[in-house]
N, C-alpha and C positions, 0 to 999 in steps of 0.2 A: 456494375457500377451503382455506390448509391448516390442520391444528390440530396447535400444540406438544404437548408435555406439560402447558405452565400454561397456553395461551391462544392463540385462533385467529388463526393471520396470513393475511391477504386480500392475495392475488397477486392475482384480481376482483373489486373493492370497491363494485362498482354496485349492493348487496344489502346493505351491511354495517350500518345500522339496522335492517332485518329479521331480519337474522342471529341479532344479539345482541339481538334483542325482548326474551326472556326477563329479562333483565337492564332493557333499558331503559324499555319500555310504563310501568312502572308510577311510573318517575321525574319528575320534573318537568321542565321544559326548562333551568330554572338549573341543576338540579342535573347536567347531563351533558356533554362533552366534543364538542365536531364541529368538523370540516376546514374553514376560511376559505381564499377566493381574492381577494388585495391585485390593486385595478385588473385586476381578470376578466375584461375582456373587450381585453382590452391582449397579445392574440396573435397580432394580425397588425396591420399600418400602412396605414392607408387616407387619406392626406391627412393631412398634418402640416406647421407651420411650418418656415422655413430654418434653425432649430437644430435642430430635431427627426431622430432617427433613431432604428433600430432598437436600439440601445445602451442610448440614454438615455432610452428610452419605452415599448420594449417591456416588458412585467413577467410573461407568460405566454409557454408553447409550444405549448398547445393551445387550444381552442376549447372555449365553457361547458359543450358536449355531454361534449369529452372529460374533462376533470375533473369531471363528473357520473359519468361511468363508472371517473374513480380515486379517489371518495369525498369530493370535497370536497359542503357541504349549506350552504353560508354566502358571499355571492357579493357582492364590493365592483361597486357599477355605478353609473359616473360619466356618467350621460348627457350628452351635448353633439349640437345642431344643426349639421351641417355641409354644404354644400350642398343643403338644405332635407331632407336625412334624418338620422334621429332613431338614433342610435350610442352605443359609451363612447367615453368618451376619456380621453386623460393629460396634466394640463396644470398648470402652477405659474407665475404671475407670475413674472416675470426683472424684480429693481427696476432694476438696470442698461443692458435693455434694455428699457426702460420700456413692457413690454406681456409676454402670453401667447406661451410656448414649449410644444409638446406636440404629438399627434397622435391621428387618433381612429383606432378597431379594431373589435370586431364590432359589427354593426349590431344594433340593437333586435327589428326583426323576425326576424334570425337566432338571436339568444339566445331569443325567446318558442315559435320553431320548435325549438330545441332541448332546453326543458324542456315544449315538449306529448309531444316524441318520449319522452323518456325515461320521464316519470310513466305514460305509456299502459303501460310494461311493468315498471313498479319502484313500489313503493309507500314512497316515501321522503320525509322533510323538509324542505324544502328554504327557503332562508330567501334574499331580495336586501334588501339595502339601497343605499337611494337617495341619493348627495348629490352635488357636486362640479358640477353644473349650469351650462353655460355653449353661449351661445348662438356660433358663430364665422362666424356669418353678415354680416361687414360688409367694407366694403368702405373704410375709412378706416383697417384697420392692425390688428395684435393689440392693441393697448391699448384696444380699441374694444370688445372682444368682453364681453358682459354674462350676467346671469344668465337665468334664465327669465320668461316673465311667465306670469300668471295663462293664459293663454289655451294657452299653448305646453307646462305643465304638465298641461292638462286633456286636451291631446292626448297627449302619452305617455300620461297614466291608460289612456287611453280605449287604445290599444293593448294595454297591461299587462293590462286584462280580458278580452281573450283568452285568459289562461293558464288554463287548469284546471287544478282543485281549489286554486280560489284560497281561501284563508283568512281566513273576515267573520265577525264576532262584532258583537253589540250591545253586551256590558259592558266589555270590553278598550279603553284609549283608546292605549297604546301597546306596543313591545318587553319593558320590565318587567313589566304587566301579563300579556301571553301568555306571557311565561318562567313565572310562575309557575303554569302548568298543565301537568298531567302530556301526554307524549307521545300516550297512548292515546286521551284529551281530546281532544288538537287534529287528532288523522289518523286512529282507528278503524283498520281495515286498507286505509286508502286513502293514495293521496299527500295530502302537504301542500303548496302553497306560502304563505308570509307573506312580506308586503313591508314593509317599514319604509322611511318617507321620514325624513331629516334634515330639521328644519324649517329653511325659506327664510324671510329676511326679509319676504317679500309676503305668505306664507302668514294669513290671519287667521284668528281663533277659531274661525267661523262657517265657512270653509274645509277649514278640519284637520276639523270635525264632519263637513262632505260628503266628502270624501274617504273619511275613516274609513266610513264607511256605506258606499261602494264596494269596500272590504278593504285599503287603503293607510292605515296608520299610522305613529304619530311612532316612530322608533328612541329616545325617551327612556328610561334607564336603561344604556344601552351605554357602558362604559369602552374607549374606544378611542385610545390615545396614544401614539405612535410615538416612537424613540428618536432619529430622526435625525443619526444617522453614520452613517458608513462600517467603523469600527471594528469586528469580530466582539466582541471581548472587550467592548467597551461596552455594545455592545448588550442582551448579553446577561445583564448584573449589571442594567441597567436594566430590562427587563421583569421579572425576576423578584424584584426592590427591588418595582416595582409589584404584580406577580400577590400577593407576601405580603401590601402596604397596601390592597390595594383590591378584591380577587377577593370577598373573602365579602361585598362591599355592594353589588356591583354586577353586570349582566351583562358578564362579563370577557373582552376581547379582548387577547388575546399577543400583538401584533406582530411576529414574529419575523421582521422584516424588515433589510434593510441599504438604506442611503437612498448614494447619490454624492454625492461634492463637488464644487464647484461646477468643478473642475479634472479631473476624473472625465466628466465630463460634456458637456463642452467638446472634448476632446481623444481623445471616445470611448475610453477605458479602459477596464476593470473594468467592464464592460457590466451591467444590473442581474441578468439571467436567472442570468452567472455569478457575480454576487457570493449569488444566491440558494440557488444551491447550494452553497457557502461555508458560508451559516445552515443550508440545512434539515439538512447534515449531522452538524450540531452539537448539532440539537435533542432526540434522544431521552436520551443521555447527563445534559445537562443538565436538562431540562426535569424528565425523571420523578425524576431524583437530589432535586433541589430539592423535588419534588412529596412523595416519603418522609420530607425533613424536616420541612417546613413545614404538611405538608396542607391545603395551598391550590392550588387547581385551576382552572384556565380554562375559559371555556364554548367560546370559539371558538380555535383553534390557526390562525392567519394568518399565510400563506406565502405568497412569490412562486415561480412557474416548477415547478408541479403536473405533474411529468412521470413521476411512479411512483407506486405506494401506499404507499413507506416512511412520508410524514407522514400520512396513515389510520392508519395501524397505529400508530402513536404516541396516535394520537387514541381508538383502540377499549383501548389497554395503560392509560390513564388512567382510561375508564370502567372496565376492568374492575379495576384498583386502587381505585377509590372506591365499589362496590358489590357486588364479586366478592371481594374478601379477594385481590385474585392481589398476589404480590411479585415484580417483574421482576427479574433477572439482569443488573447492571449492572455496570459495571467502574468503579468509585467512585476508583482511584488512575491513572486518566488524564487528560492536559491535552492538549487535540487544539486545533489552529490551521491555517487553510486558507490557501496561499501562494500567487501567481500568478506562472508560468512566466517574469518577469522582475521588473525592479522597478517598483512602481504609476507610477502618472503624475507626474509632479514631485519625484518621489525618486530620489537618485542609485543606494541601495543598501538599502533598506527593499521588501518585496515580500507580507507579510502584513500584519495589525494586531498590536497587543500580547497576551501571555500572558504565565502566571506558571507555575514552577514550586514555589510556596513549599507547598504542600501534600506534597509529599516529602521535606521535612524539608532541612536542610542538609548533616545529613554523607552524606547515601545517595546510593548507586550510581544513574543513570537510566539508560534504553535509549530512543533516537530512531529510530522507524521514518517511512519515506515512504510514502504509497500514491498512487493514481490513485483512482478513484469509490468514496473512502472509505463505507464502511456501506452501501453497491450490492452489488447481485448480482455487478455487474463490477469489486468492490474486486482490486486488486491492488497487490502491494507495487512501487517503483519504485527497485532498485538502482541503476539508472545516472545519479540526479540526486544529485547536489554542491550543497551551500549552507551560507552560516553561522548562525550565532545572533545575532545584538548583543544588547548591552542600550541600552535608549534611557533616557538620563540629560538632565539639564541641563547645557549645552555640546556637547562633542564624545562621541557616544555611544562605548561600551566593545565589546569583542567577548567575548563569551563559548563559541562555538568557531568553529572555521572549518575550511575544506574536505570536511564531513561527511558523507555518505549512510547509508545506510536499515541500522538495527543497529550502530550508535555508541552506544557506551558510556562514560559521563564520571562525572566525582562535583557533584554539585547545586551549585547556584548558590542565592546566597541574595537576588538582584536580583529584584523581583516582575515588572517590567516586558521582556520579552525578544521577539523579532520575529525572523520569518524574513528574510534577506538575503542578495542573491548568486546566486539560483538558477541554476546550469548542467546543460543537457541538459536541461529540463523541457521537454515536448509541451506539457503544458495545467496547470490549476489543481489541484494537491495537495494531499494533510495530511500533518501531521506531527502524530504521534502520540507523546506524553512520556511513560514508565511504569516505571515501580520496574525495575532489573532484579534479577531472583532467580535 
């Protein structure tokens, strides 16, 4: 850990709930901020259908041990059966190809291997939830492939109780119920794990009671809804439209995901890993700018492709903003948009999503810089890439500059809607970064 002058940044974040105990022990579990991993166990490709690839299915780069060790504590796990071993996987009905597209990734027993290893020497909270179940055991076609049955759910259980320091309570029946206990409650100085299942259709009353007595509860009370686009700038008005209406009633999940189109996907584009780092580099800016005005906070911060502890640090700058009095150092007059090194898939000349510059007023000066692994250790700026601006209009879009690289200077535009276009000389996925010039 290093410590600023406001507040400690974790470069080794496999400690960072003990860290800031002080702060947290004595809160409640709604009341605090932790690192979510979307389709967690989707970091490597172990058997997948003929649309399936690494593009459009992978969602991680590491394995649940390694984002254990860069502070994620909240783990999406999509179990599926596939050649009679119990796995995640990543899968969506194709109504057009009227069955199951996806592929499955770390195995069950490897994820339960990999949080005995870590709680044996970290005393941390750690939370899975269960849903997305499907069996792809058949041999009449993905349109075949079903959910679980009773018996094949009792067998994952029976595995999942291997995990120590599993988390069983008599009064608690679901995820709202354990939120509303303080930290020190639920883990004393020992690890925690709690598991939440999404209720299944077969699950009965009398069911969910035996499970529960086992330490497997219902995730009810979890706000979980995804924006699904592809769009940065959408995305990101949408979760935080939500995090205002619905954070203080619920347990709050941020999605901070980007979902493919259906041409995306197809044609292996804009693969998910890189449109992930697209969002996560977007998130601190916005997320906490938002967070100082509205004072509405998310419990879980969910990200795809967990390959550093910037989104940690994001997550610990929140708690310590909602308990610590800290005020983060944000740069409040920039508009940043992540471009990819040509144009997307089915576009002749469009190569990001939309932004706006209408927050710098109309008649002022701006300054457009490039970088490579914006907000990284390894940000640098990218002089030798060229591209335009357009504005995307109804009809024939507008350009609003062209030929441009990195320290271009123009006078504002008053179109809210503008896109990156054109990109030449680009290695890989950039930002552009829009800001007052003085």
């Amino acid at each position: 850990m290093k410590t600023s002058e406001n507040f400690p940044y974790f470069d080794q974040a496999c400690n960072w709930m003990r860290d800031t105990w002080g702060i947290l022990k004595s809160e409640k579990l709604k009341d605090i901020c932790i690192l979510g991993s979307h389709d967690a166990g989707m970091y490597v490709l172990n058997g997948h259908t003929i649309g399936s690839n690494a593009s459009n299915t992978l969602t991680q780069s590491v394995s649940i041990g390694g984002q254990l060790n860069l502070g994620c504590r909240y783990f999406d796990i999509r179990p599926v059966i596939g050649d009679g071993i119990y796995c995640t996987g990543h899968y969506g009905y194709v109504e057009f190809l009227n069955g199951y597209q996806g592929g499955n990734g770390q195995s069950i027993d490897s994820i339960i291997n990999d949080i005995n290893n870590f709680t044996a020497t970290h005393n941390e909270l750690i939370i899975l939830n269960l849903s997305h179940d499907l069996n792809t055991m058949n041999s009449h076609g993905t349109a075949a492939y079903r959910r679980f049955t009773i018996e094949e759910w009792d067998l994952l259980f029976s595995k999942l109780s291997t995990i120590k320091y599993l988390y069983k309570s008599d009064s608690n029946k679901d995820l709202s119920d354990i939120a509303s206990h303080t930290l020190e409650s639920l883990s004393g100085n020992n690890p925690c794990v709690i598991i939440v299942v999404e209720k299944a259709e077969i699950m009965t009353e009398s069911y969910i009671k035996e499970i529960r007595n086992k330490g497997f509860f219902l995730s009810d009370g979890l706000f979980d809804k995804f924006s699904e686009t592809n769009d940065l700038s959408k995305m990101i008005k949408d979760q935080l439209d939500k995090m205002r209406k619905y954070a203080s009633d619920n347990y709050f999940l941020l999605s901070w995901t980007l979902t493919q189109s259906v041409s995306q996907a197809t044609v292996t584009t804009n693969a998910i890993r890189e449109m992930a780092d697209s969002a996560n580099a977007s998130l601190r800016e916005n997320l906490l700018h938002e967070v100082m005005i509205s004072n509405k906070y998310p419990n879980i911060v969910y990200v795809d492709n967990i390959i550093n502890t910037n989104p940690v640090n994001v997550v610990v700058e929140l708690n310590e903003m909602r308990h610590n009095n800290y005020k983060p150092q944000l740069r409040k007059d920039v508009e940043l948009v992540v471009s990819e090194p040509h144009p997307q898939g089915g576009q002749k000349h469009r190569s990001s999503g939309n932004f706006s510059t209408k927050r710098f007023g109309g008649n002022s000066q701006i300054i457009i810089r490039a970088y490579y692994n914006y907000g990284q250790a390894q940000q640098k700026e990218a002089p030798e890439i060229i591209f335009d601006i357009n504005e995307d209009k109804t009809g024939k879009d507008g350009v609003f500059a062209s030929g441009i690289k990195s320290g271009h200077i123009c006078r504002n535009t008053s179109d809210r809607n503008l896109y990156i276009a054109n990109p030449r000389n680009a290695s890989a996925n950039f930002t552009v970064e829009v800001s007052l010039a003085i």
